[in-house]
C-alpha positions as CSV (number, residue, x, y, z in Angstrom):
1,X,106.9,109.7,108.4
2,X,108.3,112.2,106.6
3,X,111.4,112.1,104.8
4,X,114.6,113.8,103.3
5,X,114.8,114.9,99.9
6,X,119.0,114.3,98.9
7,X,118.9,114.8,95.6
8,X,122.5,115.5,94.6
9,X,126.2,114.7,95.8
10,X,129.3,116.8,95.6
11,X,132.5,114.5,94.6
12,X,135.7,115.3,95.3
13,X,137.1,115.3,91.9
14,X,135.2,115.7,88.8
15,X,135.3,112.8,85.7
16,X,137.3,113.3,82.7
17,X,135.5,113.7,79.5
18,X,137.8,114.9,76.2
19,X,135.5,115.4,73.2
20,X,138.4,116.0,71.0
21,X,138.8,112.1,71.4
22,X,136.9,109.6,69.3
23,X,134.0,108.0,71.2
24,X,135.9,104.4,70.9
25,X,139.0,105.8,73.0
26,X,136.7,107.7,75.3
27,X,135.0,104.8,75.8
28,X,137.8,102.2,76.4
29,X,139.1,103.9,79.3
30,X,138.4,102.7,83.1
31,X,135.5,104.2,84.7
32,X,137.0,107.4,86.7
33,X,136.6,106.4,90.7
34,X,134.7,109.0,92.3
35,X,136.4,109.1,95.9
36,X,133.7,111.1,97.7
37,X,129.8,112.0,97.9
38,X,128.9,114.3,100.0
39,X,125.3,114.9,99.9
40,X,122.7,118.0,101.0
41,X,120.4,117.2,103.4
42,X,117.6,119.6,102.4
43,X,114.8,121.3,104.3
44,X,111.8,118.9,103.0
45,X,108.5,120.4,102.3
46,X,106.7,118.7,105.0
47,X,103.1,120.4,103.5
48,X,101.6,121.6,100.4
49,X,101.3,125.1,102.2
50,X,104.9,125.0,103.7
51,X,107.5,127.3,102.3
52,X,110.2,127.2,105.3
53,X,110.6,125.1,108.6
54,X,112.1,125.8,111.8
55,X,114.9,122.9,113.3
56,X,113.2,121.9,116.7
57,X,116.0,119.4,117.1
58,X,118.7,117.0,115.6
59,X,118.2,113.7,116.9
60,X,121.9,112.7,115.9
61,X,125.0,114.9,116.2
62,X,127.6,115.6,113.8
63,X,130.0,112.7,113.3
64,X,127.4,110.1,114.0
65,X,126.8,107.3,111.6
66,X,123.8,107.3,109.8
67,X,121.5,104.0,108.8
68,X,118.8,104.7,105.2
69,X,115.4,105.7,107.0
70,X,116.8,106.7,110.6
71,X,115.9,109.8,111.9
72,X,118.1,112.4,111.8
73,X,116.1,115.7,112.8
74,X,112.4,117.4,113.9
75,X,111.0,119.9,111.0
76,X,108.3,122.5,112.8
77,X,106.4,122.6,109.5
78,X,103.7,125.2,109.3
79,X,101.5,122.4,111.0
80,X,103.0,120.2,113.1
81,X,106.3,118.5,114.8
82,X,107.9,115.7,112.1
83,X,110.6,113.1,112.5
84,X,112.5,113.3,109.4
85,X,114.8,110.8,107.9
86,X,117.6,109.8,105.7
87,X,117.2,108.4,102.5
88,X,121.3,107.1,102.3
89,X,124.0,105.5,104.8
90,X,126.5,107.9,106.0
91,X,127.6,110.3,108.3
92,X,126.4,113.6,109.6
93,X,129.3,115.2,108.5
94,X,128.3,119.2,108.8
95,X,125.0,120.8,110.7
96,X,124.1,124.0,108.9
97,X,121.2,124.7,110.6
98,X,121.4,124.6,114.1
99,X,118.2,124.0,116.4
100,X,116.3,127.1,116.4
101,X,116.9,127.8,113.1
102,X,114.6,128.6,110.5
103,X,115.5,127.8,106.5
104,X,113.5,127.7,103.3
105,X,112.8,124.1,101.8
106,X,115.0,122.9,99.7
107,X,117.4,124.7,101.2
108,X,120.5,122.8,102.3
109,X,120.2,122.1,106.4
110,X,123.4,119.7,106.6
111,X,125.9,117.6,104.9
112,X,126.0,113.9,104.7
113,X,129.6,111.8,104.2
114,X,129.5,108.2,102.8
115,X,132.3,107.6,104.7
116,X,134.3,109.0,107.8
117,X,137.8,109.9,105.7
118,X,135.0,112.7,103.8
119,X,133.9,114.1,106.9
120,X,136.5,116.7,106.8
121,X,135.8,117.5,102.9
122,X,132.2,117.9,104.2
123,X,132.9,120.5,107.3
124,X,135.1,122.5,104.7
125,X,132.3,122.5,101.9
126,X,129.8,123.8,104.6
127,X,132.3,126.8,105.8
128,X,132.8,127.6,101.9
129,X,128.8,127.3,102.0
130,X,128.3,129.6,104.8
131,X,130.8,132.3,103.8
132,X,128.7,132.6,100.2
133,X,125.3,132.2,102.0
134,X,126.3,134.9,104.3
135,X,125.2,137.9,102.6
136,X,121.6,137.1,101.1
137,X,120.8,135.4,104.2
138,X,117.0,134.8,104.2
139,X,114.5,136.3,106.8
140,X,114.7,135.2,110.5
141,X,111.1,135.1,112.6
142,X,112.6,134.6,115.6
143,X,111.1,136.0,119.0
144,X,112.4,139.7,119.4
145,X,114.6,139.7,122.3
146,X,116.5,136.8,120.3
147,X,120.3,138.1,119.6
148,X,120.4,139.5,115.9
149,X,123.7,138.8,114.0
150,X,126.1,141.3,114.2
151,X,128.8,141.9,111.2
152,X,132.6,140.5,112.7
153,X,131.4,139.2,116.4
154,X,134.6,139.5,118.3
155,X,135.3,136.0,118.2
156,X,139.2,135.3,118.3
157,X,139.0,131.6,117.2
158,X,138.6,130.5,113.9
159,X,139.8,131.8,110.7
160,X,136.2,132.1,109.6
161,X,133.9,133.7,112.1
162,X,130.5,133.6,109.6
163,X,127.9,131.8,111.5
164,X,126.2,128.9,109.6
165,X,123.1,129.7,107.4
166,X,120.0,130.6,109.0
167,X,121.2,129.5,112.2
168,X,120.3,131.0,115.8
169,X,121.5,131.3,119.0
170,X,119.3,129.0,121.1
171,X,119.8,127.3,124.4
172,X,122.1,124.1,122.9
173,X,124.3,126.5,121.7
174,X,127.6,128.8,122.2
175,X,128.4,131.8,120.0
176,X,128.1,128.9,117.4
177,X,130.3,126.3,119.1
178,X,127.6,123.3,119.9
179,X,127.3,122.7,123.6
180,X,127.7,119.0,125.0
181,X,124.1,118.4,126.5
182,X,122.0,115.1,126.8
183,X,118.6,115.8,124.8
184,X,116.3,115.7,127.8
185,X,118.8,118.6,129.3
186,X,118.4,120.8,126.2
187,X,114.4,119.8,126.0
188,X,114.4,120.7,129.6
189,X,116.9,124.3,129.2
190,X,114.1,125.3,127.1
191,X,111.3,124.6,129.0
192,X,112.8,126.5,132.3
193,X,114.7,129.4,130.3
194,X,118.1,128.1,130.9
195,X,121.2,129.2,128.6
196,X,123.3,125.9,128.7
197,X,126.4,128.0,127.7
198,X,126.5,128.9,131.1
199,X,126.0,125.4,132.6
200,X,128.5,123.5,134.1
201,X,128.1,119.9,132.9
202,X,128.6,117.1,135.3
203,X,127.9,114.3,133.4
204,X,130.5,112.0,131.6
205,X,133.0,114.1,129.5
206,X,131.6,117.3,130.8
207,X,127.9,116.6,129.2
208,X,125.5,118.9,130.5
209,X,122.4,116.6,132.1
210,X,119.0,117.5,133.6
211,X,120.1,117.7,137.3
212,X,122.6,120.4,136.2
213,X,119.8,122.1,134.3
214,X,117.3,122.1,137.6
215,X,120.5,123.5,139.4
216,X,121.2,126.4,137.0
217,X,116.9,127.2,137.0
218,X,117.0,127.5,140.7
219,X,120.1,129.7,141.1
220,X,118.8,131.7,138.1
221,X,115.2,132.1,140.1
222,X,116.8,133.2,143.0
223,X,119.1,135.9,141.5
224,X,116.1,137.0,139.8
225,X,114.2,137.3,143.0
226,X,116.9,139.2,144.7
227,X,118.2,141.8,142.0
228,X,114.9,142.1,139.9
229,X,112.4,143.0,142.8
230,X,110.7,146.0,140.7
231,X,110.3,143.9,137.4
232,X,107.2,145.1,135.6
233,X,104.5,142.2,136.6
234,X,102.9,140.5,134.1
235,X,98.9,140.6,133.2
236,X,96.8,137.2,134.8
237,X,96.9,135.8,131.4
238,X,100.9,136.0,131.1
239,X,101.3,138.4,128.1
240,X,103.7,141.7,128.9
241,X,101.2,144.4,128.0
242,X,103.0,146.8,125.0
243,X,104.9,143.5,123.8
244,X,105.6,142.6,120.5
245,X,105.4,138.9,119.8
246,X,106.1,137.7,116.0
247,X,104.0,134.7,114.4
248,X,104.8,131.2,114.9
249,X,105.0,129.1,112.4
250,X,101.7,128.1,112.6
251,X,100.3,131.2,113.0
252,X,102.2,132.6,110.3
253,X,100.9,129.7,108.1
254,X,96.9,130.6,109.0
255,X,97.7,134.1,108.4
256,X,98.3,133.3,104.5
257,X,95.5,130.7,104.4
258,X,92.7,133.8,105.6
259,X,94.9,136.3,103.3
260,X,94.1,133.5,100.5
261,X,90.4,133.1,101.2
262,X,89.7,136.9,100.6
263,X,90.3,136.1,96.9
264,X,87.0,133.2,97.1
265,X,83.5,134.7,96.4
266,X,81.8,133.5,99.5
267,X,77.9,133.5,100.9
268,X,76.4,132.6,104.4
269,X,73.3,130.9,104.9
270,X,72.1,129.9,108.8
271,X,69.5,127.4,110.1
272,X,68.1,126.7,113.2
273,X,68.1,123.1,114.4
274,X,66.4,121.0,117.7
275,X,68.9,119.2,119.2
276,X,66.5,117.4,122.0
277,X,67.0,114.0,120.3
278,X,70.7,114.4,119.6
279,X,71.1,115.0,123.1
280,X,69.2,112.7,124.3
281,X,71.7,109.9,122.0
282,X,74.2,111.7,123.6
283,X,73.8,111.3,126.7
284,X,73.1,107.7,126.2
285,X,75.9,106.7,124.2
286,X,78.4,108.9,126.1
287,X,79.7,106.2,128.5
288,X,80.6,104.4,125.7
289,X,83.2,107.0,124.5
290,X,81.3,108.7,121.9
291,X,81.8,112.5,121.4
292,X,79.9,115.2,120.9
293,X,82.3,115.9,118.0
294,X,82.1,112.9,116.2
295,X,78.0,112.8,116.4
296,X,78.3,116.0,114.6
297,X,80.8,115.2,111.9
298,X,79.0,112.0,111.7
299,X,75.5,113.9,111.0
300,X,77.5,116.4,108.6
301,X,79.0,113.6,106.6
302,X,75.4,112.0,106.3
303,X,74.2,115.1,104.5
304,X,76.9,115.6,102.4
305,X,76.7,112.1,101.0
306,X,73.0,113.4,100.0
307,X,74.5,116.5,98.8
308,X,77.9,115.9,96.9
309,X,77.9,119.7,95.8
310,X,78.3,120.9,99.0
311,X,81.5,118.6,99.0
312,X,83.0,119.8,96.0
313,X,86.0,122.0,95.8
314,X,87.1,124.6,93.6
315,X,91.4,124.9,93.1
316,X,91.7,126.6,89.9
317,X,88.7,129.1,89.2
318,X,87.9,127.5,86.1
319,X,86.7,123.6,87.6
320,X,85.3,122.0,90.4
321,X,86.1,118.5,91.6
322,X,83.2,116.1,92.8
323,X,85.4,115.1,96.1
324,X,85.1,110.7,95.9
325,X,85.7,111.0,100.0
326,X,83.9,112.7,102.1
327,X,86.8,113.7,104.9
328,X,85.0,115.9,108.0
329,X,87.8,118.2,109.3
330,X,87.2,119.9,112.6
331,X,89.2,122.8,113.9
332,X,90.9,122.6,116.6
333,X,92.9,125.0,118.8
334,X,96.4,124.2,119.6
335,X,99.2,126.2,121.6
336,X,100.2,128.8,119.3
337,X,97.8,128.3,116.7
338,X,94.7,126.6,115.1
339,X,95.1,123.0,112.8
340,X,92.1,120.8,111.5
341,X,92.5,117.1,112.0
342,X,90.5,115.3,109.4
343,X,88.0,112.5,110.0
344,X,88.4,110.3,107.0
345,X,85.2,108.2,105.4
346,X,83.3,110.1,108.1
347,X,80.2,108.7,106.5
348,X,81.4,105.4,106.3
349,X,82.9,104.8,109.9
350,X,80.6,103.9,112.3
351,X,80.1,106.1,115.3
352,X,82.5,104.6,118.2
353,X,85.0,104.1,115.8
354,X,85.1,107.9,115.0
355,X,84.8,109.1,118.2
356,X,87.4,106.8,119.2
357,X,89.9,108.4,115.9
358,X,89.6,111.6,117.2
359,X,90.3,111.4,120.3
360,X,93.9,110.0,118.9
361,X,93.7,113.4,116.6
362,X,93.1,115.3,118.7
363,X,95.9,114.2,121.1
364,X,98.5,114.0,118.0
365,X,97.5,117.5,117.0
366,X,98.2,119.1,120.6
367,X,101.8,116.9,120.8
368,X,102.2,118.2,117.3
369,X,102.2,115.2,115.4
370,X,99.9,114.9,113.0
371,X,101.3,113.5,109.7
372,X,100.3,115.7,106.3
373,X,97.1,113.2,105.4
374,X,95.6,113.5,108.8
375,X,95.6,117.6,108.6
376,X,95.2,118.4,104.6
377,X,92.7,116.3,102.9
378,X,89.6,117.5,104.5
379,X,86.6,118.5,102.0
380,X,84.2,119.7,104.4
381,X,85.3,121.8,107.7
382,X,83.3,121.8,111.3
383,X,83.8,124.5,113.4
384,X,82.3,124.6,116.6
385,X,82.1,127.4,119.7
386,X,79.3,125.4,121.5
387,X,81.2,124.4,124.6
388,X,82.3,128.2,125.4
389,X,78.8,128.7,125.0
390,X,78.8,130.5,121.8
391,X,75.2,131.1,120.0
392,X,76.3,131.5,116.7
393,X,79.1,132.7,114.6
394,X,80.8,133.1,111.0
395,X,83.6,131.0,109.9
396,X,85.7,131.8,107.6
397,X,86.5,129.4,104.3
398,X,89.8,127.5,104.5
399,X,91.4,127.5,101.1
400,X,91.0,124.5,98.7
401,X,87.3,123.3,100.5
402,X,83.7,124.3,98.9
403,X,82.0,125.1,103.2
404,X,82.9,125.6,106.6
405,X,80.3,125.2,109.0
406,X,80.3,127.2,112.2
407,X,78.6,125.3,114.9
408,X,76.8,127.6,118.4
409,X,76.0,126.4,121.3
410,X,72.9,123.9,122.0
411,X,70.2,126.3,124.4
412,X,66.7,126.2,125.8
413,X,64.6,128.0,123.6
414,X,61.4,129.1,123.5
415,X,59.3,128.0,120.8
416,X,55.4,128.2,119.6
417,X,54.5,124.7,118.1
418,X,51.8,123.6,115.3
419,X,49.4,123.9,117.2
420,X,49.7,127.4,118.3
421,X,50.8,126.7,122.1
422,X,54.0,127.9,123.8
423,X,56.6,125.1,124.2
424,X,60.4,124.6,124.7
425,X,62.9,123.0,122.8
426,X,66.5,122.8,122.7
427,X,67.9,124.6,119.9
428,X,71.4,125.6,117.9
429,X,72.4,127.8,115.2
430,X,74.6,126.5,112.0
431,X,76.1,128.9,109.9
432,X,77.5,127.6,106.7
433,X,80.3,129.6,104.8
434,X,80.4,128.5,101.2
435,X,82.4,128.9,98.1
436,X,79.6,131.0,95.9
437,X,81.7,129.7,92.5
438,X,80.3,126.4,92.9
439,X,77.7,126.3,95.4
440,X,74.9,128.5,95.0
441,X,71.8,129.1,98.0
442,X,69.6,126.7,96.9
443,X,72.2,124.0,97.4
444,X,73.0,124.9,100.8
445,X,69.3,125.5,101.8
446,X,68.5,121.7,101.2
447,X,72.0,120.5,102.3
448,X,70.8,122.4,105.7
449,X,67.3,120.6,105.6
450,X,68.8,117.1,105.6
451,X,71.1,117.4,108.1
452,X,68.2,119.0,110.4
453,X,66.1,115.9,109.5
454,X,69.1,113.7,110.5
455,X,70.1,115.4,113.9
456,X,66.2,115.6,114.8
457,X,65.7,112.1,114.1
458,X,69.1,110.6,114.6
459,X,68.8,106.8,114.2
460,X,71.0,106.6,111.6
461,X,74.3,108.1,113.5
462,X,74.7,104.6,115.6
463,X,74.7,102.1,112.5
């Protein structure tokens, strides 16, 4: 669980210090009380990659008290969905990043008051913050049809009309005045397209619920139907042809990895391997919950415990680190994007225990919550395009890892055998993508040749 970094406090009145005095008088006085802290919660960097992160939601609201370690808000990092906590009592005095909103880490998202008389100092110290943050405000990757702030909105109704920092109009929310809604209702508005300033709450005190929500959806689909009926139809996929989408956040994280591994020296080496007995295990173990996957990674980390070169990493262009662990991470695809959950010890966890592990990645990474050690400490990656029934590709190598291994498709093959007949055999295609600083062909030509001997003959996968 990840948590907030609050690193400073703003009192209300600053202590006296006179150097003119001597040290003995200075020191004789009473301790000035300070009356207030008011401290920044900040944008935490949720990954070593991550340089901003995107408010999915604030699990408390402002003027709610505050208990050390409760979770306040959900960080989109540049990976995955994260719960993040307080370190301090207090109160969530100011929000200055509404949900939606995208700010830098370490930047300031919202104010936290020890006590309830400094929740007023704090809402004034994040107007002052917002009218000096309101000219270098930093870049906004928010879909294209989003509203883009306009200078003076013609809003009649406070003195100051600067919207807070970074923040975005999103479905919670009313020209910047936060809309009363239960959390399933806003979850729910976003799901079914719904502006909630238009929603007429009938919950207690006016709160906007679900029911209201499915109401608003329905009436909205049927005004649609009725005054839209030439609206361009969209392709069998869903994607508006000549649209223009901007990156996610994950997305806009893999871009800079592959930008990044242009800069590594890389080679490609391939191998042909007979998977007859592998699938054979397969097929036999199956029922018990194994995967495909994990026999794999499980083969993989095998021959890299025979071959700790092929393991190795390179960070700094003038070393190479010996990885102590061998951690298999397998990519995955996920809506939006591509992560690689990482099968720790692979080498050391037996076979149902692995498979079983990531199957719960694999879930966690599609609900986007993977925690920072179960996405960023692999030292070997698996890629595989098997199951679409892909014979053999190239991968490209992730930043910070020495091979990625690209995995096709297992196929009938026809083969001559030893003794000169014509036979068939089941056969796939590994490409391995490796860092040419550290590893060199030889290496992975005999890292290849074990794990062929190991997948041929594999025994030694169900210890």
């Amino acid at each position: 669980m990840a948590q907030l970094l609050s690193s400073s406090f703003t009192p209300t009145t600053t202590s006296l210090r006179r150097q003119s005095q001597p040290t003995s008088t200075y020191t004789s006085r009473r301790p000035h009380q300070i009356h207030a802290k008011i401290r920044e919660i900040f944008m935490p960097a949720l990954s070593s990659t991550m340089t901003e992160g995107k408010i999915v939601s604030w699990i408390k609201s402002e003027g709610d008290k505050l208990n050390k370690g409760e979770s306040v808000v959900v960080v989109e990092s540049d990976k995955a969905d994260m719960d993040v906590e307080t370190f301090y009592d207090g109160y969530l005095a100011a929000i200055m990043v509404e949900e939606g909103g995208v700010a830098a880490v370490g930047s300031a998202i919202a104010l936290l008051a020890e006590t309830e008389d400094e929740i007023a100092v704090a809402l004034s110290k994040a107007k002052d913050s917002s009218s000096s943050a309101s000219s270098p405000s930093p870049p906004n990757p928010t879909p294209v049809e989003s509203k883009t702030p306009e200078p003076a909105p013609p809003v009649p109704q406070v003195p100051t009309p600067v919207a807070r920092p970074v923040a975005l109009t999103h479905p919670a929310s009313d020209g910047g005045k936060r809309v009363v809604a239960s959390p399933y209702a806003k979850k729910l508005a976003k799901e079914l397209n719904v502006d909630l300033s238009g929603v007429v709450g009938s919950g207690p005190m006016g709160q906007v619920v679900a029911k209201d929500v499915e109401a608003a959806a329905v009436a909205t689909a049927v005004g649609v139907t009725t005054a839209e009926p030439s609206k361009p139809q969209p392709t069998p996929s869903g994607v508006e042809l000549g649209s223009v989408v901007p990156f996610t956040t994950i997305q806009g994280a893999v871009s800079r990895n592959m930008v990044e591994s242009l800069a590594v020296p890389t080679f490609i080496v391939g191998y042909t391997i007979t998977t007859d007995a592998l699938d054979a295990l397969y097929k036999k173990i199956k029922p018990k919950g194994v995967t495909m996957t994990a026999l794999l990674a499980k083969a993989t980390a095998l021959a890299l415990a025979k071959h700790p070169v092929v393991n190795s990493s390179c960070r700094d262009g003038k070393s190479f680190t010996y990885n102590s662990n061998i951690n298999v991470a397998v990519a995955v695809t996920i809506d939006g994007g591509l992560i690689t959950p990482v099968l720790q010890n692979a080498d050391k966890v037996d076979i149902y225990s692995l498979s079983r592990k990531w199957k719960e990645l694999v879930d966690k990474a599609r609900a986007k919550r993977l925690q920072p050690h179960e996405y960023n400490t692999g030292t070997f990656t698996l890629s595989n395009l098997g199951m679409f029934g892909v014979d053999r590709f190239d991968a490209i190598l992730p930043p910070g890892t020495g091979a990625i291994m690209a995995v096709g498709a297992s196929e009938p093959t026809v083969v001559a055998t030893k003794d000169g007949r014509i036979g068939m055999k089941t056969q796939m295609q590994v490409n391995v993508t490796a860092d040419h600083r550290v590893i060199y062909g030889a290496d992975l030509a005999q890292f290849l040749q074990t794990l062929a001997k190991i997948i041929e003959d594999p025994k030694d996968l169900t210890f």
